[in-house]
MARBA-3410 file (N, C-alpha, C, O; in Angstrom, 1 decimal):
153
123.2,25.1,115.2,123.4,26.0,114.1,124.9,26.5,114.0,125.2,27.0,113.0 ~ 125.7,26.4,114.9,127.4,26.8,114.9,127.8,25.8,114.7,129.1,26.0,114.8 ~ 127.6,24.6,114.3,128.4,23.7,113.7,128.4,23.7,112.3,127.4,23.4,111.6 ~ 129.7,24.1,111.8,129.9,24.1,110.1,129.4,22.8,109.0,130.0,21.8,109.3 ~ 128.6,22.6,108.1,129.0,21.6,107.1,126.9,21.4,107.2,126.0,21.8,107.9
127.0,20.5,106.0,125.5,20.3,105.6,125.2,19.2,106.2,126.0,18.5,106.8 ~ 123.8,18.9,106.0,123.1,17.7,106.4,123.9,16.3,105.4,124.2,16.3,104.2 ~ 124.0,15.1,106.3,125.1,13.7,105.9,124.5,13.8,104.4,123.7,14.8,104.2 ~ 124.7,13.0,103.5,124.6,13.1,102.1,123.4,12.2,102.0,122.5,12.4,101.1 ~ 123.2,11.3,102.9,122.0,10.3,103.0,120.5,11.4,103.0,119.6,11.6,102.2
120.8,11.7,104.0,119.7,12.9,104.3,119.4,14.3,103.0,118.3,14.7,102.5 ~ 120.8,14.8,102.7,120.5,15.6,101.3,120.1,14.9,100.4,119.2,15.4,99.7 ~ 120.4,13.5,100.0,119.3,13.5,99.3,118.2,12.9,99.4,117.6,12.6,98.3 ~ 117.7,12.6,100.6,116.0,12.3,100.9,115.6,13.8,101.1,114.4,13.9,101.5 ~ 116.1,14.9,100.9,115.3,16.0,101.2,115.0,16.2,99.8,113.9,16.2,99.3
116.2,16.3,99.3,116.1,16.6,97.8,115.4,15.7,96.8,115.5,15.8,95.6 ~ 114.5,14.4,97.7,113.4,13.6,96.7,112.2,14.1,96.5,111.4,13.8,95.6 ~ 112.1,15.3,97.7,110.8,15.7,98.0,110.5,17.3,96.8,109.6,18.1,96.4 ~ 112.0,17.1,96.7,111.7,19.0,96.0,111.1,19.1,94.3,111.2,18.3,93.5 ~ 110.5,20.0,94.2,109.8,20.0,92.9,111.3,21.2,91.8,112.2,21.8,92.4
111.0,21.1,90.5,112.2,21.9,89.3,111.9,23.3,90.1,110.9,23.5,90.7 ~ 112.9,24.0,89.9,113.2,25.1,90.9,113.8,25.2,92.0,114.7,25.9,92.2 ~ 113.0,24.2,92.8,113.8,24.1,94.5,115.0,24.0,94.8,115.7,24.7,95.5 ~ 115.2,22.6,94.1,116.9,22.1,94.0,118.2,23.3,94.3,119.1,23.3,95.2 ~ 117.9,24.4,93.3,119.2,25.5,93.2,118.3,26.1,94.3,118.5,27.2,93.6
117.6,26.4,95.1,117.4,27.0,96.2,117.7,26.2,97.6,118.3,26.6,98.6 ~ 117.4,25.4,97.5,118.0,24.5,98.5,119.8,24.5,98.7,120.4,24.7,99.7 ~ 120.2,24.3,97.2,121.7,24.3,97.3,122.2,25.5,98.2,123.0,25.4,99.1 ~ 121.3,26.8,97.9,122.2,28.0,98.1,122.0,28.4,99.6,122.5,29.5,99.9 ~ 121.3,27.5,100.7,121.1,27.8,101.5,122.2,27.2,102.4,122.5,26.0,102.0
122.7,27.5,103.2,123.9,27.3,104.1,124.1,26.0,104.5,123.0,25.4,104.3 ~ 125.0,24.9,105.1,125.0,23.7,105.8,124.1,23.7,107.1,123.1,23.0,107.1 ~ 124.4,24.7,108.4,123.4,24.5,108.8,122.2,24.7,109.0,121.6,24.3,110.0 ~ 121.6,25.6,107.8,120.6,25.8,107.8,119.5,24.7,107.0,118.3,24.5,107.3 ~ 120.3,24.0,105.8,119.9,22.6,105.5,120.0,21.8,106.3,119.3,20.8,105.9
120.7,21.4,107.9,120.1,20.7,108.9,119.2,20.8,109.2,118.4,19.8,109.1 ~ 118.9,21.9,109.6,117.9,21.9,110.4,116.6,21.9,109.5,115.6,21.2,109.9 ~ 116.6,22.5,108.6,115.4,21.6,107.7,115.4,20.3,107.0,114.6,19.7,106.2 ~ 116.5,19.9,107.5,116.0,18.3,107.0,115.6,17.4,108.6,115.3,16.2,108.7 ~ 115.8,18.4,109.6,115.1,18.0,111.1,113.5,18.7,111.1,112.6,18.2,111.8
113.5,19.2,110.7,112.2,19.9,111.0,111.3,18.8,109.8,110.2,18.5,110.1 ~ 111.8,18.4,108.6,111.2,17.9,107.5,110.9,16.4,108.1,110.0,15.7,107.9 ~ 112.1,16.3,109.2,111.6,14.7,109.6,110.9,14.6,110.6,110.4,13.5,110.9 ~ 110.7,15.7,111.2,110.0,15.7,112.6,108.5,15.8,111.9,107.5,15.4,112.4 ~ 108.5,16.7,110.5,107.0,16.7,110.3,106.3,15.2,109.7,105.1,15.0,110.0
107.3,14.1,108.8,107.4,13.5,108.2,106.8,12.1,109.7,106.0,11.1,109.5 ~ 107.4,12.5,110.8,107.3,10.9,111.4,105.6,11.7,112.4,105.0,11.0,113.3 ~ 105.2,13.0,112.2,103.8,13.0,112.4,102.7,13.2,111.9,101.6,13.2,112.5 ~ 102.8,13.6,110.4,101.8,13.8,109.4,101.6,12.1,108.9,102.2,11.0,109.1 ~ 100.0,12.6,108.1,99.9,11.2,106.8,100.8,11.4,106.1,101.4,12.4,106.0
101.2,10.0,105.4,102.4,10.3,104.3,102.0,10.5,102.9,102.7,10.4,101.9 ~ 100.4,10.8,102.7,99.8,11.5,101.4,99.8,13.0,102.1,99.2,13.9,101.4 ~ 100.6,13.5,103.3,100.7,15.3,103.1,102.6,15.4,102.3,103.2,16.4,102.0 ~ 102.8,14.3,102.3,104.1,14.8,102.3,104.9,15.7,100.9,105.8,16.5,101.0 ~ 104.2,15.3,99.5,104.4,16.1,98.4,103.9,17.9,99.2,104.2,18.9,98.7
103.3,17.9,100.1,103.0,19.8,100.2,103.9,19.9,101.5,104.7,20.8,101.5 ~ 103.8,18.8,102.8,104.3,19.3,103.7,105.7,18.9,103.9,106.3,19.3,104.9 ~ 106.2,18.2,103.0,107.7,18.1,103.2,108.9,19.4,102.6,109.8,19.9,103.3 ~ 108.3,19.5,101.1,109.2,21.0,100.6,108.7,22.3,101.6,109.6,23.0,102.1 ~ 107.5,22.6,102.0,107.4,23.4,103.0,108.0,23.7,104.6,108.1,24.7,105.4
108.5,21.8,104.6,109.6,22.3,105.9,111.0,22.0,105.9,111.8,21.7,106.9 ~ 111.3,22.0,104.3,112.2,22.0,104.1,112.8,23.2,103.4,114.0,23.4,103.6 ~ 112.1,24.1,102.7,112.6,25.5,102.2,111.6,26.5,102.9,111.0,27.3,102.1 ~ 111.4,26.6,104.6,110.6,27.5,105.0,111.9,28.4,105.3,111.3,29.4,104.8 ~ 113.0,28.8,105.6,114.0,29.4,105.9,114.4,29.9,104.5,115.5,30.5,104.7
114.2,29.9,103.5,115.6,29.5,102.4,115.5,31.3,102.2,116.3,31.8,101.4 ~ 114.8,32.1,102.7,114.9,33.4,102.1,115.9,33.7,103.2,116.1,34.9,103.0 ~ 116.7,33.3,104.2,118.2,33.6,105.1,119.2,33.5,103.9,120.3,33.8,104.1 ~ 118.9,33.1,102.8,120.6,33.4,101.9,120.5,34.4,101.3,121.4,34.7,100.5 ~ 119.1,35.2,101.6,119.7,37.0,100.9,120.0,37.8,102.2,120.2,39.1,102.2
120.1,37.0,103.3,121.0,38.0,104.2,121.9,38.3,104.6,122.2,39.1,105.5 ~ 122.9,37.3,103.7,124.2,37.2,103.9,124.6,37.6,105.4,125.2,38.7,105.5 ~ 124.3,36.6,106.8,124.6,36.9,107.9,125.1,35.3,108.6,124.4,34.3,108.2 ~ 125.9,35.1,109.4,126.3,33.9,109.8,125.3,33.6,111.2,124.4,34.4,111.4 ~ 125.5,32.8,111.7,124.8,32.3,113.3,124.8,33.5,114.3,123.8,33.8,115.0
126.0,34.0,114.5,126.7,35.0,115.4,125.7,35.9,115.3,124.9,36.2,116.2 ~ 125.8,36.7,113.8,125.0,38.0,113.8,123.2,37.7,113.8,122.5,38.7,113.7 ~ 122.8,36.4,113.8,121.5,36.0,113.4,121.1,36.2,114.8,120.0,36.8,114.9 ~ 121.7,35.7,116.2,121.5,35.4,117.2,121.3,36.7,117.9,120.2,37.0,118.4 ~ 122.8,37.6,117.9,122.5,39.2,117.9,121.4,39.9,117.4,120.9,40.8,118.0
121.0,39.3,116.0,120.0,40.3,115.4,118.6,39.9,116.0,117.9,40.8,116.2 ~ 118.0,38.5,116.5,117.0,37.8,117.1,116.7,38.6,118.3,115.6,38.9,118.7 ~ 117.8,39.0,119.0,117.7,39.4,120.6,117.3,40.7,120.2,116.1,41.2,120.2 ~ 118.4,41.3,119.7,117.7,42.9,119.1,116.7,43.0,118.8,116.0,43.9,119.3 ~ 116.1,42.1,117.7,114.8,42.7,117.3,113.8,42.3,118.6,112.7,42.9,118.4
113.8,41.4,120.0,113.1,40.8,120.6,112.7,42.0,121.6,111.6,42.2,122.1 ~ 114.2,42.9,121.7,114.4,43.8,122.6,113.6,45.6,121.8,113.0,46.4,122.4 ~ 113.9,45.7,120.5,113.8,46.9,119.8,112.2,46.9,119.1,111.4,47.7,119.4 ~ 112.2,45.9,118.4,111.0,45.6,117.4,111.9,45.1,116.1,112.9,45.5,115.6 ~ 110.8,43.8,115.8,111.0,43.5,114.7,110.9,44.3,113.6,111.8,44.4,112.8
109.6,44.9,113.5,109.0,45.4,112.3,110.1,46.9,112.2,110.2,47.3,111.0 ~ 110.7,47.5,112.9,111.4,49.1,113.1,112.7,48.2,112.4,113.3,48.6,111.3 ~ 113.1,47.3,113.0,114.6,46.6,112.7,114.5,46.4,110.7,115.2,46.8,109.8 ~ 113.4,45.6,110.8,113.3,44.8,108.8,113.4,46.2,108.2,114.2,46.2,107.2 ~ 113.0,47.0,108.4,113.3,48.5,107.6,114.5,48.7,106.8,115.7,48.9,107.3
114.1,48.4,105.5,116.0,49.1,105.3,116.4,48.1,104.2,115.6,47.3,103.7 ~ 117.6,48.3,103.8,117.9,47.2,102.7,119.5,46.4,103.5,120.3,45.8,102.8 ~ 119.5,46.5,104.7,121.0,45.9,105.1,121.1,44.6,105.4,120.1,43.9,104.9 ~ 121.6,44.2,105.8,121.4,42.2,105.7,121.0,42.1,107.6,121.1,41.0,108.1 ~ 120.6,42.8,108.2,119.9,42.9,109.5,118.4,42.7,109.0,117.5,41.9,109.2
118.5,44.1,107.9,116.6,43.8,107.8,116.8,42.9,106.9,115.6,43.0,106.4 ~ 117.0,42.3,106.5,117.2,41.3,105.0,116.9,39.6,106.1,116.2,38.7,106.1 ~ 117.9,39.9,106.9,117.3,38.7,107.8,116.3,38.6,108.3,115.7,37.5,108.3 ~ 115.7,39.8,109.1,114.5,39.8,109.3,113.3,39.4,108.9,112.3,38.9,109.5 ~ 113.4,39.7,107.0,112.4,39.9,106.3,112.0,38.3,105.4,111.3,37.9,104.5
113.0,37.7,106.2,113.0,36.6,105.3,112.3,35.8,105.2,112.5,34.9,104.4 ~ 111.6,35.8,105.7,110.4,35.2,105.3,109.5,35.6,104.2,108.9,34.7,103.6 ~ 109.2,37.5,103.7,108.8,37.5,103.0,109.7,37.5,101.8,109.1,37.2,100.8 ~ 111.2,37.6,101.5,112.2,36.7,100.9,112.0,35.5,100.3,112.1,35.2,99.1 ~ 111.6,34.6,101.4,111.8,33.3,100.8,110.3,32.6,99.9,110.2,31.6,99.3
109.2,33.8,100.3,108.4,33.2,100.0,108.1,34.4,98.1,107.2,34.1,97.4 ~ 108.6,35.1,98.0,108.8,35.5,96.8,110.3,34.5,95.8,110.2,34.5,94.5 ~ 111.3,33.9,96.4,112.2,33.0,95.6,111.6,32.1,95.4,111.8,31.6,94.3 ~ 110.5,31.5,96.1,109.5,30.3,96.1,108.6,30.3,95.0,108.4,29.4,94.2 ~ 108.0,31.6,95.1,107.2,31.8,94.2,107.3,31.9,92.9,106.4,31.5,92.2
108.6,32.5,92.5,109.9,32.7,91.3,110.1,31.1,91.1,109.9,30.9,89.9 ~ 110.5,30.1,91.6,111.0,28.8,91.5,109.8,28.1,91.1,110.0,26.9,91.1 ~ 108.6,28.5,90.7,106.8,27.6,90.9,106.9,26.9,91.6,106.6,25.7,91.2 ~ 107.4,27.1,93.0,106.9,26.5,94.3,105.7,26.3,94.7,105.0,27.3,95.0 ~ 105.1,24.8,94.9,103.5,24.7,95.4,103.1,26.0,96.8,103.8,26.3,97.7
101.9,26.3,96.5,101.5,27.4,97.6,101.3,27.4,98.4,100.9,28.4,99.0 ~ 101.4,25.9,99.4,101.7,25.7,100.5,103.0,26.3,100.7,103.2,27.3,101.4 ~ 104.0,25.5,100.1,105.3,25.5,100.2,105.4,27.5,100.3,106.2,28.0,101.1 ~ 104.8,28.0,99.9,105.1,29.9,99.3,104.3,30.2,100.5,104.6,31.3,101.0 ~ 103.6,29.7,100.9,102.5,30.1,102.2,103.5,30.3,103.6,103.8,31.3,104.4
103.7,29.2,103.6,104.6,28.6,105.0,105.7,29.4,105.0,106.1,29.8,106.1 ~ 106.3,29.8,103.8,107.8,30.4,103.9,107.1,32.2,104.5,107.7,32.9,105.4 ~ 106.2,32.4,104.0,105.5,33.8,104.3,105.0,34.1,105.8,105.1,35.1,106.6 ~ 104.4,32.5,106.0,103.8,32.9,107.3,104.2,31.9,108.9,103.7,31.9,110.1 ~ 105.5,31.2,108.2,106.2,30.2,109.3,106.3,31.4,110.7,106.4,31.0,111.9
106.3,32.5,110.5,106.9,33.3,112.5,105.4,33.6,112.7,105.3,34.0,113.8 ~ 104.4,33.5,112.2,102.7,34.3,112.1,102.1,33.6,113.5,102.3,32.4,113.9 ~ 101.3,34.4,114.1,100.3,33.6,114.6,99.2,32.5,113.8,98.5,32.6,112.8 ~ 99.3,31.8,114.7,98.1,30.5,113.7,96.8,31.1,112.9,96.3,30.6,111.9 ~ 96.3,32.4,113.7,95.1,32.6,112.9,95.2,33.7,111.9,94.4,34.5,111.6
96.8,33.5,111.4,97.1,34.4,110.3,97.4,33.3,109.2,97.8,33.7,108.1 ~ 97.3,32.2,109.5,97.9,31.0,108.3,96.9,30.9,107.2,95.7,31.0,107.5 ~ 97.3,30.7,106.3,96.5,30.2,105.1,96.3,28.9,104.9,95.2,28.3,104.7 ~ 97.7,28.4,105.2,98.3,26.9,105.1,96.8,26.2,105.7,95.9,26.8,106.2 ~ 96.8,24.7,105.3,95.4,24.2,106.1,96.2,24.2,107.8,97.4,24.3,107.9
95.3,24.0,108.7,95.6,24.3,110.1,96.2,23.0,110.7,97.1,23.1,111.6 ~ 95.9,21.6,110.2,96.7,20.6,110.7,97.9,20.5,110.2,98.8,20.0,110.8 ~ 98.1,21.2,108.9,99.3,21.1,108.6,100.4,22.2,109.1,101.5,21.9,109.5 ~ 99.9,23.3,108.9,100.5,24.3,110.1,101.1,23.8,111.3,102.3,23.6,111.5 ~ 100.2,23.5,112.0,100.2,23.0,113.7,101.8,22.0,113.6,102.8,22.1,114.3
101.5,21.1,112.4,102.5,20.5,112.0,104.4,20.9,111.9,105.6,20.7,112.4 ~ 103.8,21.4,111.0,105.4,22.2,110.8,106.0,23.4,112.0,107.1,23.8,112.2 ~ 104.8,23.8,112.4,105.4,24.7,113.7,105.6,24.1,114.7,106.5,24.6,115.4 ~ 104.9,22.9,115.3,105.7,22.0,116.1,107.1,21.5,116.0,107.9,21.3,116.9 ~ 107.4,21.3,114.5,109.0,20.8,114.6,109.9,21.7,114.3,111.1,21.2,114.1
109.7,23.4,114.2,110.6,24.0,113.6,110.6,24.3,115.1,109.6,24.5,115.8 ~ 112.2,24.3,115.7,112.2,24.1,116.7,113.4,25.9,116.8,114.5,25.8,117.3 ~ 112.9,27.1,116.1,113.7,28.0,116.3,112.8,28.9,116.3,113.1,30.1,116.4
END
């Protein structure tokens, strides 16, 4: 994630074959390395799912993060704010409107831009409940199991 610049162009746009009208300008607005790492996580799910999950489980692990660009925070302060909340509490820390809780909350962030963009509800599910314990998922359970296997953060 400290390495500047987006995923090779090859890869942007196999991520961007999978995205439905809406996604695209959400995808864009999401940082270089945070479009890595979802187009790693999108391949890690892609070389172990059927390839009839991929219209729900590929945009899902590819814009499960995308609510990190209302937090306007770089790697540095993401890493800081991770430990703190590991150390303080999460839920005491998301309080607030500052780009600390804004990172925090991003998940429930990304899964309201999702929803605004008519993102499929897997795709709005996953963005909501990607940090959740399993028996809080909506998502179906193999496909869960799935995408939390390769998000490797």
């Amino acid at each position: 994630m400290l390495w500047p610049g987006g995923p090779k162009p090859a890869d942007d746009a196999w991520a961007r074959s999978f995205l439905v009208e809406g996604e695209p300008a959400l995808w864009a607005q999401m940082s270089g390395p945070d479009r890595r790492h979802a187009v790693g996580v999108a391949r890690r799910v892609a070389a172990t799912t059927d390839p009839t999950a991929a219209p729900r489980a590929m945009p899902a692990a590819l814009l499960h993060d995308v609510g990190k660009v209302a937090s306007g925070t770089g790697p540095f302060r993401r890493a800081a704010v991770t430990a703190l909340a590991l150390a303080r509490g999460r839920e005491r820390l998301a309080e607030g409107e500052g780009r600390t809780a804004r990172y925090l909350r991003h998940d429930a962030i990304g899964a309201q831009l999702l929803e605004q963009a008519g993102s499929d509800p897997v795709t709005v599910a996953w963005a909501r409940e990607h940090h959740l314990a399993a028996e809080h998922w909506t998502v179906p359970p193999s496909l869960g199991l799935a995408l939390k296997a390769a998000d490797d953060d």
